[in-house]
N, C-alpha and C positions, 0 to 999 in steps of 0.2 A: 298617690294616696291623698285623700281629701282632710285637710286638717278638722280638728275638732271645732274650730272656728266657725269654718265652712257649713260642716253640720250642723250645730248652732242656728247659723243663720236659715239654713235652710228648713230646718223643726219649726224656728218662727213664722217663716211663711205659713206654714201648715198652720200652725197656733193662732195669727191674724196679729202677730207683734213684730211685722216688719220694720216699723215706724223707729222702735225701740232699739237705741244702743244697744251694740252686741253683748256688754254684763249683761245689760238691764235685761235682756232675753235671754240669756244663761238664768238669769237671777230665775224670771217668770217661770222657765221651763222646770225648775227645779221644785218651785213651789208646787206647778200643777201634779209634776211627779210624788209630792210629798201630802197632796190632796188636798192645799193650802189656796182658800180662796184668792184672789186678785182682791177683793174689796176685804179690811180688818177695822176693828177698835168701833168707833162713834159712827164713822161712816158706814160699816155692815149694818149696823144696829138699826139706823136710823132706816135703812132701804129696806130689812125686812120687818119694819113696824107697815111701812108702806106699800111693800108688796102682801101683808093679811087682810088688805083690803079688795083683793083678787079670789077667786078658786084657789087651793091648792093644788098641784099639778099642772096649772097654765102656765105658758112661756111666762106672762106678768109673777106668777108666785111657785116658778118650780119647788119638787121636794128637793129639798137637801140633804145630800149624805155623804159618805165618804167612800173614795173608789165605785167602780163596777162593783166590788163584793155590795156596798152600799144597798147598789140601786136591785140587784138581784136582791138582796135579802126585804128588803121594801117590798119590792113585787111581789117576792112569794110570800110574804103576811097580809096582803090583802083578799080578801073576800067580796062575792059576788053576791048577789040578792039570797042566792040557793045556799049561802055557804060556802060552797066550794071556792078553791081557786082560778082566777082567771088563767088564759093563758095569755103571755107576750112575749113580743119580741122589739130588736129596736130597730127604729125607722130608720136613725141617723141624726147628725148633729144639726142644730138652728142656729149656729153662733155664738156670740154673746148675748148671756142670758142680765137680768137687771144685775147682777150680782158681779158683773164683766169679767165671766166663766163663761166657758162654751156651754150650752147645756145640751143636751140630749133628747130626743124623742123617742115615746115609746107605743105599739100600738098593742092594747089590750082590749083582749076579749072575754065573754062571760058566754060562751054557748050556751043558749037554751035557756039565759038567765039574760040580767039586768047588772049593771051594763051591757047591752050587745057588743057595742065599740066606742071604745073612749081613745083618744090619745091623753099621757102622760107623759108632761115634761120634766126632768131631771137635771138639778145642779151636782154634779158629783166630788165638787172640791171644796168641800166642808168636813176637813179632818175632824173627825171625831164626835160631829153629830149624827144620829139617829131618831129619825122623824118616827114618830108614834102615833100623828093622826093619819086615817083614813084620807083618800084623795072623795070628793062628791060623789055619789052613787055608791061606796064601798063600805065595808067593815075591817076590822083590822083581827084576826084570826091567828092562829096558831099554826107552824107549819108539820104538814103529817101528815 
């Protein structure tokens, strides 16, 4: 049987914190479980002054939020040229995003509307925020 140790280490692989002392990768793994970003305090602050000088939704200025519930509830309040909601799904992860979070990609669509096809990138380890603007091309809508 594989110690907890082992596993540890081996989660970090996945996570890209091989580098990391085995705490220090318990530590990491716990925070991303806990939706806690890698970057806090002056130094968050200062990178997302620096990434609104990008799109919202680009790898440079993903949205932020917390968990998958997050990035699902994000998605499903945005709005298409028609109104309506897009549809999406996710591509899959791109690494470490400026925030040094894995972020996420997503590909949506607006049938028969505007956006036709966007990608959306997502930081999802930001307990407790929820992002309220639109990504470019969008509106921000009610879900129903």
């Amino acid at each position: 049987m594989k110690s907890i140790g082992h596993l540890v280490a081996i989660a970090a692989l996945g996570f890209g914190i091989a580098s990391a002392p085995a705490a220090s990768a318990r530590d990491r793994i716990a925070d991303m479980l806990a939706a806690k970003s890698a970057m806090q305090g002056k130094k968050l602050k200062k990178t997302i002054e620096k990434a609104e000088a990008y799109p919202l939704g680009s790898k440079e200025n993903p949205v932020r939020v917390e968990m998958p519930q997050g990035q699902m509830a994000y998605l499903a309040s945005l709005r298409c040229t028609d109104g309506k909601p897009p549809q999406f799904k996710r591509i899959g992860n791109y690494g470490l995003g400026v925030y040094d979070n894995i972020i996420d990609g997503y590909d949506v669509r607006c049938e028969g509307s505007e956006p036709a096809s966007s990608t959306i990138f997502m930081d999802m380890y930001h307990a407790g925020h929820v992002e309220t603007r639109p990504v470019p091309g969008f509106t921000i809508g009610n879900e129903g």
